[in-house]
C-alpha positions in Angstrom: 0.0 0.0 0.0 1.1 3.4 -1.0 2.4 5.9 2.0 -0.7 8.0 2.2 -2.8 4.5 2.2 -1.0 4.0 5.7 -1.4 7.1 7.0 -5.2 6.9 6.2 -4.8 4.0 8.2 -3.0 5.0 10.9 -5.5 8.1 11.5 -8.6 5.8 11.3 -7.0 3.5 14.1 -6.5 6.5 16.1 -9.8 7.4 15.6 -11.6 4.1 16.3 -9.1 4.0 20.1 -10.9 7.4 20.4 -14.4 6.3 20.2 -13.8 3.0 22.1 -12.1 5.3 24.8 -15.2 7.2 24.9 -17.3 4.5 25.0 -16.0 2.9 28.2 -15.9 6.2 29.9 -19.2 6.7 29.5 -20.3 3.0 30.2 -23.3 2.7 32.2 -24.6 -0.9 33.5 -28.2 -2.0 31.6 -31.0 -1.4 33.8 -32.6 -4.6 34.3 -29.3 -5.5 36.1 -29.3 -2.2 38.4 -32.6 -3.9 39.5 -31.0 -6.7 40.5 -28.2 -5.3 42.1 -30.3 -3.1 43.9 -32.9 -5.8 45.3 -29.9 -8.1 46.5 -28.4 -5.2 48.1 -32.0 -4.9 50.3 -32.2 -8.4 50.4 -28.4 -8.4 52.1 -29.4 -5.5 54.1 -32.8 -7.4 55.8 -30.9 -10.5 56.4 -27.9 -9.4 58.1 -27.7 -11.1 61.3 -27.9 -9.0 64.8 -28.5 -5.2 64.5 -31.2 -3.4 65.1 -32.4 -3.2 61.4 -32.9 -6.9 61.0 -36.2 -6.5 61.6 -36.9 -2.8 59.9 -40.2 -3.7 57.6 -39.0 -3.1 53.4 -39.9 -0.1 52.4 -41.2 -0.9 48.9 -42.6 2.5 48.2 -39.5 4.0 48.8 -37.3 1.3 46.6 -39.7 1.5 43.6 -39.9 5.6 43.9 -35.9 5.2 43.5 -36.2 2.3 40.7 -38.5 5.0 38.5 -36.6 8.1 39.2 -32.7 5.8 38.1 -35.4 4.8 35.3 -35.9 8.5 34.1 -32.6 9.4 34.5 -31.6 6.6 32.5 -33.8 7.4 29.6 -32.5 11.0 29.4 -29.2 9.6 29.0 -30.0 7.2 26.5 -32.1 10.2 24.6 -29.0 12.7 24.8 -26.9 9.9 23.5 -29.7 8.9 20.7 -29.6 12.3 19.6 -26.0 12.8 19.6 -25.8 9.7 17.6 -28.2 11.0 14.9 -26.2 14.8 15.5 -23.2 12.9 14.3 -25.0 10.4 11.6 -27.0 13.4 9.8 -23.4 15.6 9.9 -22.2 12.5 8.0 -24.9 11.9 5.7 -24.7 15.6 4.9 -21.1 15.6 4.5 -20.9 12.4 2.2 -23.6 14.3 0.0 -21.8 17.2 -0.2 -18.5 15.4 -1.1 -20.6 13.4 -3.8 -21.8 16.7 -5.1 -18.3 18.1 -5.4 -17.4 14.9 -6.9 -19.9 14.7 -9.7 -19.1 18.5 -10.3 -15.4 17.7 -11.2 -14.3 19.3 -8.0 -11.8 16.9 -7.0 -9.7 18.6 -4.1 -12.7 19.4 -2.2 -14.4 16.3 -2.4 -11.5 14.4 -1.5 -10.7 16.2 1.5 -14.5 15.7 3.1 -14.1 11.9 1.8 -11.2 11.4 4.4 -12.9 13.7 7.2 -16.0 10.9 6.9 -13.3 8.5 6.8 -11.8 9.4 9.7 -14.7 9.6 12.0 -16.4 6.4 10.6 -13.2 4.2 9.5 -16.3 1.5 7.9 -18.4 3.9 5.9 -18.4 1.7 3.0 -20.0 4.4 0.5 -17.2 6.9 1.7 -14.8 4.1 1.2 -16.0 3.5 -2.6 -16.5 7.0 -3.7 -13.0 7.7 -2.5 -11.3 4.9 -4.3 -13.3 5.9 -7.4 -11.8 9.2 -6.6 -8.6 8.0 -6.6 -8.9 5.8 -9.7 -9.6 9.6 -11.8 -6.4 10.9 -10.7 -4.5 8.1 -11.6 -4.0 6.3 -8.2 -5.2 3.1 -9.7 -3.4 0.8 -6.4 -4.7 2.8 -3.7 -8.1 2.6 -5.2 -8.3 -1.1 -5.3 -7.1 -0.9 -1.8 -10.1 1.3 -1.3 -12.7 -0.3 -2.8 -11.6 -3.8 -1.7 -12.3 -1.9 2.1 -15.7 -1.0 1.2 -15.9 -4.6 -0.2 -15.7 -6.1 2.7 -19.0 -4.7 4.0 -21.0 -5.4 1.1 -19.2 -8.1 -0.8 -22.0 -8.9 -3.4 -22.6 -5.8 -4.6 -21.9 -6.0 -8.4 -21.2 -2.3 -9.4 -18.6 -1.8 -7.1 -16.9 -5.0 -8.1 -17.4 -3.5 -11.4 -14.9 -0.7 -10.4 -13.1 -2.8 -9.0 -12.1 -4.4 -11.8 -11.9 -1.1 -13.2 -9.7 0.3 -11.2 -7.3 -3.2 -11.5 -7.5 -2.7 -15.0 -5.7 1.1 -14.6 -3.5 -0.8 -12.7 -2.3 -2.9 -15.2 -3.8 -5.9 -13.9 -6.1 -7.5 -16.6 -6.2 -11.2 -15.8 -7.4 -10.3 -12.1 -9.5 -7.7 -13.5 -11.5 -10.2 -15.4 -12.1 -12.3 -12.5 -13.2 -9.1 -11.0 -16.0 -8.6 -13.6 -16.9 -12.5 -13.3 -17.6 -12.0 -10.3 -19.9 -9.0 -10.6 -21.6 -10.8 -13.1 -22.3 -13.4 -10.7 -23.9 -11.2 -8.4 -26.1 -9.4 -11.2 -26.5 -11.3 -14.4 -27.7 -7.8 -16.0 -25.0 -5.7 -14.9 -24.1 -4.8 -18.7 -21.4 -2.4 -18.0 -19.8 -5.0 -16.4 -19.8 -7.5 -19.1 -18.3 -4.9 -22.0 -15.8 -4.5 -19.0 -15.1 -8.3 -19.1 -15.2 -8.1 -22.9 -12.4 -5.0 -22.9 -10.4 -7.1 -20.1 -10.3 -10.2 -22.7 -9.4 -8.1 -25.4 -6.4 -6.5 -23.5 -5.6 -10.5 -22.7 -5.5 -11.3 -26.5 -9.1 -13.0 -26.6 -10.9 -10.8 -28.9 -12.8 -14.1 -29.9 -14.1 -14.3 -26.3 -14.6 -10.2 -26.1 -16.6 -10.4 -29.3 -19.1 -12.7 -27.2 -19.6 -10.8 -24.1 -20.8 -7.8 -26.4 -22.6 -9.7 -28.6 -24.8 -11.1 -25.4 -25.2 -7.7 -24.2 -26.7 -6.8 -27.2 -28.8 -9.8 -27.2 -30.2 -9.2 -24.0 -30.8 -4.9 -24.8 -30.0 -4.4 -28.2 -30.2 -0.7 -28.2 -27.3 -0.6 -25.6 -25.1 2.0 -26.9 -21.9 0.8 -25.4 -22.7 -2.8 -26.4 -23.0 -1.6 -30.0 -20.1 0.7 -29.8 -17.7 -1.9 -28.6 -19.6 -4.7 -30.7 -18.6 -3.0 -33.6 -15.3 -1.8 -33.0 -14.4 -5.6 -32.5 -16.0 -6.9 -35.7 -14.1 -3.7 -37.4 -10.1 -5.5 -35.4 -11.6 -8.9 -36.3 -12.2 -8.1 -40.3 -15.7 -8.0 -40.6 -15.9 -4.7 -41.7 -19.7 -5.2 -43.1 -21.0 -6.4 -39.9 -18.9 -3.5 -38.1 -20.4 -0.6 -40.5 -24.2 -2.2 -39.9 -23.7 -2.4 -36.0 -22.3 0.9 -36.2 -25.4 2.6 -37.8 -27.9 0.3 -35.6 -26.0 2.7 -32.1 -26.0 5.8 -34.5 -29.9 5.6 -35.4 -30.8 5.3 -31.7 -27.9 7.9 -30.3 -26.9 10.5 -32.8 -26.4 12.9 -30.4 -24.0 10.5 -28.1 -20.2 12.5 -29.0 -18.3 8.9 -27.9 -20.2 7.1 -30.3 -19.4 9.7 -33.2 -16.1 9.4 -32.6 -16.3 5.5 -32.5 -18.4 5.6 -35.7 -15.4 8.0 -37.2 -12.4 5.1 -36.5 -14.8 2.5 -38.3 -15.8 4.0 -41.2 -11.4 5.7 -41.2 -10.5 2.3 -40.9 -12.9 1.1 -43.8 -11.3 4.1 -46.1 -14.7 6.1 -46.0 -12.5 9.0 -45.2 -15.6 11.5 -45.6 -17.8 10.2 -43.5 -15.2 9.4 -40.6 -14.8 13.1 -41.1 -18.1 13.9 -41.0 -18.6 11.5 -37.6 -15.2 13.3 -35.9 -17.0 17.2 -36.8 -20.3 15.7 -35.5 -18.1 14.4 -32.2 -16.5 17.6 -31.8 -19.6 20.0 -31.8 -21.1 18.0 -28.9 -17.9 18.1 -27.2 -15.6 20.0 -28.3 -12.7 19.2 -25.9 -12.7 15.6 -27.2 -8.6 15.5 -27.9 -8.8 12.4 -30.0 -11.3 13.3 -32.0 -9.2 16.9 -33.0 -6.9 14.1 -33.7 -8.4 11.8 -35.7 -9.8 14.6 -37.8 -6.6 16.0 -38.5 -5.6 12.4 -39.8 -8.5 12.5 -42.6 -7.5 16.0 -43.5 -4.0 14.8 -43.7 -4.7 11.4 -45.7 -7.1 13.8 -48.1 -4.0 15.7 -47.7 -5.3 18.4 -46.9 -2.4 19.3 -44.6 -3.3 22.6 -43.5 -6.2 21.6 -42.4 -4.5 19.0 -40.5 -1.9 21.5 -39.0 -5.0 23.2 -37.5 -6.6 20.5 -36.0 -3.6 18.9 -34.4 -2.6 22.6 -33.1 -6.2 22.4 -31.1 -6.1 19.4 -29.9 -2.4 20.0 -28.5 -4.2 23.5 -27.2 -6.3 21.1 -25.5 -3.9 18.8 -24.1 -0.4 19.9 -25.1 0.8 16.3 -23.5 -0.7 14.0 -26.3 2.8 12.7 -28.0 0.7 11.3 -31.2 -0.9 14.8 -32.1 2.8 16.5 -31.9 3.8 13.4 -34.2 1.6 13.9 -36.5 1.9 17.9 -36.5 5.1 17.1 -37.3 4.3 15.1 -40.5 1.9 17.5 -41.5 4.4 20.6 -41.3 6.7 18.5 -43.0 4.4 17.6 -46.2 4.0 21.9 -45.8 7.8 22.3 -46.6 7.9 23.8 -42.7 10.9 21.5 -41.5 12.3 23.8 -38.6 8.6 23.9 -37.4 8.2 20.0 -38.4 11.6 18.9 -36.5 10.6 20.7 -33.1 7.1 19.3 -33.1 8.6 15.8 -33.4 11.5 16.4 -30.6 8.6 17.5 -28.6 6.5 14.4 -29.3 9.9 11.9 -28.4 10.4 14.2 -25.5 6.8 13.5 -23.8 7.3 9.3 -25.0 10.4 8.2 -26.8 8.8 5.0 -28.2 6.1 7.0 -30.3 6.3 5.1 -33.6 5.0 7.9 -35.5 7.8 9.8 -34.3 10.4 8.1 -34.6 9.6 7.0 -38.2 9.2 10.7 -39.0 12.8 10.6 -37.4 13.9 7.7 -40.2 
């Protein structure tokens, strides 16, 4: 586990000695056994031999009077400590919800920081526990946020969405043949969980079992066949295993039922690119990018038709926004490069492409420009 795992561990033992500290300080024996204790006392008391008091009549009025007024004061206790209780659980509920609203807003900092106050004070919140693996699987933490979620996990083992991340967040972390038994296993506890099974099917593909990934969205289809990531993966498997008819049909099937969908335009775009339809994978990439227009790849991928249509100032352009968008993308600085180059702009071509080896020194596309 990562070093801020074990401090988050360290704090929440700390925190659970605190409560149990609390606990025993403010221990109070149950009532039905202060009864007890207090009727043996009396019973003691009238049966001691000798003394004058060993034949003192009980005084039952004056032993109930104390019973119901120990009784009272019991229940105001217990009343302070039930509200106190619900105090702290409504804080918490209204923390978690604020965290989750941050979350869901893209505010990342925020909501991390009121994940591990919840944390903290309730080591076993199991939601808290999910949401902030998930958390950390968006920055990139994919090991801490299997550690996470296998903590939540453990309080509700069966549930199939958060095995679902699970093997999500395994699969960030390089881990595909444990991922998949991840996303069995969520399919085991919920037959229907469909994003789970295109998980599976993307964890078989990374394993080199397109055959078996093929299946898996084929049966997800079968079962809703207007699920848009079924078809979307569907297709973009028949497209890697050749059956570029079956690809281009599956394709328009998700297209008729979700034009508006800006992942499935772009998917649509690399099927009918790879099929050489070069204008209508640029008319799917234009159609991506006005629903959302900070979609890197597809900036990318359109620059590529522009620049196999060479249209290569048109394909300068594109690149340009998409490395405006995310100047980290080595492929878009590649290809930059071979579009300034087919321009006669070789100073301009050779820095883009140092740039491009700079952020990942295995790019092909930059190296070949390289020769």
């Amino acid at each position: 586990m990562a070093p801020s795992a074990r401090l988050a561990v360290v704090e929440r033992l700390d925190s659970a000695q605190r409560i149990g500290e609390d606990l025993a300080g403010s221990f109070q024996m149950p009532l039905e056994a202060q009864h007890l204790t207090e009727s043996r006392a009396a019973v003691r008391h009238f049966q001691r031999p000798g003394g004058r008091d060993k034949v003192r009549p009980i005084d039952r009025g004056r032993i109930m009077a104390k019973r119901v007024k120990r009784a009272k004061r019991n229940r105001a206790t217990d009343a302070r400590r039930t509200a106190l209780a619900g105090d702290a659980a409504s804080k918490s509920g209204r923390d978690f919800a604020t965290a989750a609203a941050h979350h869901r807003a893209g505010r990342l900092n925020e909501a991390g920081a009121l994940y591990a106050e919840i944390l903290n004070a309730e080591p076993d919140n199991a939601a808290a526990l999910h949401q902030f693996g998930m958390l950390h699987l968006q920055v990139g933490r994919a090991e801490e946020a299997v550690a996470l979620i296998d903590e939540a996990l453990q309080h509700q083992p069966a549930d199939s969405a958060w095995l679902a991340d699970r093997g999500r967040a395994q699969m960030a972390a390089g881990r595909a043949q444990e991922a998949a038994e991840t996303f069995r296993r969520a399919l085991d506890a919920n037959p229907a969980n469909h994003a789970a099974r295109i998980a599976l099917g993307n964890a078989l593909h990374d394993l080199g079992l397109p055959e078996e990934a093929l299946r898996h969205y084929a049966e997800v289809i079968a079962v809703a066949p207007g699920h848009i990531g079924g078809l979307t993966n569907l297709a973009l498997m028949q497209q890697k295993l050749g059956d570029h008819a079956a690809a281009r049909d599956t394709i328009e099937a998700a297209l008729r039922r979700a034009p508006r969908n800006a992942e499935l335009q772009f998917n649509a775009g690399t099927v009918l690119q790879a099929q050489g339809r070069v204008d209508e994978a640029e008319a799917a990439y234009k159609a991506a990018i006005a629903l959302a227009p900070t979609m890197v790849a597809a900036h990318v991928n359109l620059g590529t038709t522009y620049l196999e249509a060479e249209r290569c100032a048109e394909a300068v352009e594109a690149y340009r926004r998409a490395i405006e968008i995310e100047p980290r993308i080595a492929t878009a600085h590649a290809n930059l490069a071979a579009a300034l180059h087919q321009l006669g702009d070789y100073a301009a071509a050779a820095a883009a492409n140092e740039h491009a080896v700079a952020l990942e020194p295995e790019n092909v596309v930059a190296l070949t420009n390289l020769g």
